[in-house]
N, C-alpha and C positions, 0 to 999 in steps of 0.2 A: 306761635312760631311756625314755621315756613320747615316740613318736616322732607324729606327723600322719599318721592311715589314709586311703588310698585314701577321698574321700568323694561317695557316691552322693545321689539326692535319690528318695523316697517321696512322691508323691500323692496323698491319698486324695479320692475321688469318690463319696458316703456314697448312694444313690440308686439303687434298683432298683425293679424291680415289683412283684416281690412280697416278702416277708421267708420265705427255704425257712426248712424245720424245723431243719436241723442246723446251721446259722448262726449262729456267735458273733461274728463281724465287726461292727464299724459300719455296721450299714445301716437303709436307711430307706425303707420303700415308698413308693412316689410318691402322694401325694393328689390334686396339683394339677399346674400348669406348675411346669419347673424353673428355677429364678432363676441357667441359664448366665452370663451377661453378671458380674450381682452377685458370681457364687462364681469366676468366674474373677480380676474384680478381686481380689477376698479373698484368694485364694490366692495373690496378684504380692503384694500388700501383709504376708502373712504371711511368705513367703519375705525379703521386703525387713526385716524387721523380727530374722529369724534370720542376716539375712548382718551386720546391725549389730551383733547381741548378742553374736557368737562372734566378731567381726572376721575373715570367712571372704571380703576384696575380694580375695586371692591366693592362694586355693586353687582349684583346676581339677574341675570335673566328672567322675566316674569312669563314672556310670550313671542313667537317669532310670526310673520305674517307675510307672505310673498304675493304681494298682487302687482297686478298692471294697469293696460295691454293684456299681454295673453301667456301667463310666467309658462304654463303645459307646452310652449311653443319649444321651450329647451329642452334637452338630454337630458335625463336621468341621471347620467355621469357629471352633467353642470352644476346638478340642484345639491348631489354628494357632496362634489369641491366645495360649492359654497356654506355648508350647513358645516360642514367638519371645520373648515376656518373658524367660521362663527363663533361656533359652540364651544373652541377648543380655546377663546378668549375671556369666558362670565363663568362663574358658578350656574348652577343650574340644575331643576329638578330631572330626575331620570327621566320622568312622564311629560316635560313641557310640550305643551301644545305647539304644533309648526304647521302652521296653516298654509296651502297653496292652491291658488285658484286657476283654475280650468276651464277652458271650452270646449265643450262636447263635440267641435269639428278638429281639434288637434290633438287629439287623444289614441292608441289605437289597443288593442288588449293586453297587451304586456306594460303600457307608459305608467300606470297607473301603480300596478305593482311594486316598476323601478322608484317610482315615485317614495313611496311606503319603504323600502331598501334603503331609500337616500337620506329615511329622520322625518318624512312627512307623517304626520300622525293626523291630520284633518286634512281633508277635499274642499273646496268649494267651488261647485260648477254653473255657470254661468247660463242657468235656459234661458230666463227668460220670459218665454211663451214656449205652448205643445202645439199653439194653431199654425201653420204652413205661411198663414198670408199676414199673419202678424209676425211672423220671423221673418219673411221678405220682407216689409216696410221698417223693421227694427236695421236691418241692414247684418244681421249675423248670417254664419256661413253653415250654420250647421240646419238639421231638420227635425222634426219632432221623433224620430226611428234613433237618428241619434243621440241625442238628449238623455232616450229612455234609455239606451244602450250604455252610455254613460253614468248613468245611475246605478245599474246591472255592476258594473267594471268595479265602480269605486265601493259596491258592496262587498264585492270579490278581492278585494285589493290588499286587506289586511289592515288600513287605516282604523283607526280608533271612531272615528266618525265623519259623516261628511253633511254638506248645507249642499239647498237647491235656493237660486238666487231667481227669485220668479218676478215678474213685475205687471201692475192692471194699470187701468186706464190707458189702454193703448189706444191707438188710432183706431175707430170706426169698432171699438170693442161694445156688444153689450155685457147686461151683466150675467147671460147663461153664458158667455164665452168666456169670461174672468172665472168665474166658479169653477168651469170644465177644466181652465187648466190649473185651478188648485186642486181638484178632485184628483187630477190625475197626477200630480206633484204629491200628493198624499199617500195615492198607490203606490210609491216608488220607495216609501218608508224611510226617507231621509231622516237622521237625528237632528238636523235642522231645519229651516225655512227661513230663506231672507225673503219676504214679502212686501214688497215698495211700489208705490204710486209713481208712473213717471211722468217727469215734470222736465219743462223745456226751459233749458240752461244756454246762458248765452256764449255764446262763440261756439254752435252746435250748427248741422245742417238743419235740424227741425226749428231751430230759433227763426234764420233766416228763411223756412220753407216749412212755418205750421201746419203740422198735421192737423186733422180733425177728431178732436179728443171726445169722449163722455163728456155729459153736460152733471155740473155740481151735484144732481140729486139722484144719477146713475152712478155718481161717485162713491156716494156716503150710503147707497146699499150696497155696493161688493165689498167695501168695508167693514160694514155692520155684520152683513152674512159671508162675507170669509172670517172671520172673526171669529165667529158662531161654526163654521165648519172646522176651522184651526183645533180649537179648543174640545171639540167632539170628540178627534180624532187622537188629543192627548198629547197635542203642542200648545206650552205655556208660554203665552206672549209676555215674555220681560225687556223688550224694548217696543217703541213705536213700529218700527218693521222688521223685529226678529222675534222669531219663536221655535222652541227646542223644547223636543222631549225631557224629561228630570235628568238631571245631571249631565247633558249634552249645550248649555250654555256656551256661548263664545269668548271665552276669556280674556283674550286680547283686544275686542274690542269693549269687553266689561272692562278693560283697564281703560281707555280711552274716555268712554264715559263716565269714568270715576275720576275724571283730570289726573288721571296718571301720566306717568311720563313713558318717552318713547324716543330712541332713534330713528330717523329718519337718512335712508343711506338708497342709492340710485337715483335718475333723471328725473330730478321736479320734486324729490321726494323732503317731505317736512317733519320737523322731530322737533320735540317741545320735554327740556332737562330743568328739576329743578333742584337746585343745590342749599341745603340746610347750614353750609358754610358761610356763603356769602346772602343768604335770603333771596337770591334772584330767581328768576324764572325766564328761562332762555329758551328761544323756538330761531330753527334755521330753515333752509330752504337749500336744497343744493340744484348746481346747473339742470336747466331743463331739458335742451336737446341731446341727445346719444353724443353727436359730433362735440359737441362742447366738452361734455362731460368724460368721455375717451382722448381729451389731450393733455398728454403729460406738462403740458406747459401752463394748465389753469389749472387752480383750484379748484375743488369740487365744493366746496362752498360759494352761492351765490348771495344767500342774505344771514344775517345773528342778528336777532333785534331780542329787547327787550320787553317782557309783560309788565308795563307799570302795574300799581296797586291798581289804579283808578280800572283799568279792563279785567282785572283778574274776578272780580263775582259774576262777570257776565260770562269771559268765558266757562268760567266752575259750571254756572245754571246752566248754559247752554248745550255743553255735554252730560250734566248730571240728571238734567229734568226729562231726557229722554227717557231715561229707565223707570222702569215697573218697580220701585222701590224707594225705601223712606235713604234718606243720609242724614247722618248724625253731625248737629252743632262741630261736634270736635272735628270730625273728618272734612269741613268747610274751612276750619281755623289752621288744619295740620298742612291740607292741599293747596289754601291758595297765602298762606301765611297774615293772614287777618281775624282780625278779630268779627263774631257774629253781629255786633252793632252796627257793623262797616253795613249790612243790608237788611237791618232788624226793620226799617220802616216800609221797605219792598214788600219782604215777607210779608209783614201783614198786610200790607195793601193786598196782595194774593190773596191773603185769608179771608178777608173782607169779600174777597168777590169769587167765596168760592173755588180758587183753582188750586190752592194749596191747603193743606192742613196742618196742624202741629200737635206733638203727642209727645208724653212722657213716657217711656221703657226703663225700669230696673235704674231710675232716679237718671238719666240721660234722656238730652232732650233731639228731636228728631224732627225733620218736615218731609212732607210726602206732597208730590201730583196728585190732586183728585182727579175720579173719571172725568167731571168737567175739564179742569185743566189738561189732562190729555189733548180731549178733544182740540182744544182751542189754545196749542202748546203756543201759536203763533203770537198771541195776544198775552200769552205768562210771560213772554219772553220781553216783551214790550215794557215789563215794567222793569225789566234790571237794564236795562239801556242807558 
């Protein structure tokens, strides 16, 4: 049976400076002033309109998450408005995590603090790269002085913790230039590290104007030995590109990979509700341009489709298999409302070739990623298709 997940809320904040190269995100460079006041109402009124549609007045908040664009780009005073709306609509734990992500060139000594004042309890800052000429070809605005100054700020800020969002295989990078800038990502003592491969998405300037990347076997060393420096230094990799010190995990997007649910509320922004009433599984999509989505005459819904049975083990595996960790038979059957035979022949095709395993716990049965299937998540995934 098809049980109510853990449910988080996603805010998107579509608005940066510039539009970088490799960016397939919603976003949108700033021309003008930005309409704070306008998109924060928008976004109370969009939410209000998602807690009607799924009748979500007795479900409790698990995690909140502000990205974009560039959310640091707003007041301090906007991030309050919005967080006290919110908050002031779900149950919710004293300590809930509220995540907001930052760019070290729109930050200034005091934003960060206000930030922390407004309900922010997590940072997440945007490097990148610490190299000069990889941050010019990434197309970002900030410089490696600030980045670390950034780090400095969000230490000082009173946040419960913050993430540095670093990225290798950059254009014309070798691998002492990947290392240097996780050494120096290390220095900075972040409770987290989002550490990602970048990869060219289409409808990107670098789609239509490939850079010149590392070749596959410069790849899978600054993988192997960032991996091996990661863990040195006392960050446990529990997803494919995230790693946090003990007890500094990302919770919100641990719900995401556990096919938890989520609203989904500002420009382009997607939420995925699952209701134990009706057994359905509902994902939206609301308008993607600012101008659309700021006219009181459309709705802020653009798409409500349904997850048939038939997609629901792939997308489960597809968020689930990324994690550093076993999931339990029952929590397959509760999250996607099926039964374990619906993919009992998958499974073992995996097991068969090595990329999953299976194991009994205290009379519950469990399947895990092996390090192979890490590796070659691409080809696990191939078999639930």
């Amino acid at each position: 049976m098809l049980e109510n997940q853990p449910l988080s809320l996603y805010i998107h904040i579509p608005w940066c400076v510039e539009k970088c190269p490799y960016c397939d995100f919603n976003s949108h460079a700033v021309k003008s002033s930005i309409p704070e006041q306008d998109y924060v109402e928008a976004l109370i009124a969009d939410l209000d309109a998602d807690i009607k549609r799924f009748d979500l007045t007795e479900r409790s908040l698990h995690s909140i998450f502000i990205g974009g664009g560039t959310p640091s780009l707003f007041s301090a005073a906007s991030i309050k408005s919005l967080l006290t709306q919110v908050l002031s609509r779900f149950d919710h734990k004293a300590e809930i995590e509220i995540t907001l992500e930052a760019n070290p060139g729109t930050v200034e000594a005091d934003k960060f603090i206000g930030f922390f004042d407004a309900g922010v309890s997590r940072l997440s800052i945007g490097v990148q790269s610490f190299a000069s000429d990889k941050l010019i070809k990434l197309g970002r605005i900030h410089d490696s002085d600030q980045a670390k100054t950034a780090a400095k700020l969000a230490t000082d800020s009173g946040v419960s913790s913050f993430n540095l969002d670093l990225m290798h295989g950059l254009p014309d990078q070798s691998l002492a230039n990947a290392l240097d800038d996780l050494k120096i990502a290390i220095s900075l003592n972040p409770h987290h590290i989002s550490w990602y491969q970048l990869t060219i998405e289409p409808n990107t300037i670098f789609h239509s104007k490939p850079p010149k990347l590392p070749v596959d076997d410069v790849l899978w060393e600054i993988q192997d030995m960032g991996v091996e420096l990661l863990k040195e230094a006392g960050y446990h990799q529990y997803e494919i590109s995230a790693y946090a010190k003990t007890g500094y995990q990302c919770q919100h997007n641990i719900n995401y990979w556990q096919y938890g649910d989520y609203l989904g509320i500002g420009c382009g922004a997607h939420g995925k509700i699952s209701d134990s009433r009706t057994q359905k599984i509902m994902r939206t999509v609301k308008v993607k341009h600012p101008k659309g989505y700021l006219d009181h005459n459309r709705d802020f819904l653009d798409q409500l489709s349904e997850v048939e049975d038939s997609d629901r083990p792939f997308e489960f595996m597809m968020n689930q298999l990324r994690l550093f960790r076993t999931f339990s038979v029952a929590h397959f059957q509760t999250s996607t409302g099926l039964a374990i035979s619906s993919v009992l022949p998958q499974l073992k095709e995996a097991q068969q070739k090595k990329l999953m395993a299976y194991e009994v716990i205290d009379n519950e049965e469990y399947w895990r990623v092996t390090n192979h299937g890490q590796r070659y998540l691409n080809d696990l995934l191939e078999i639930f298709l």
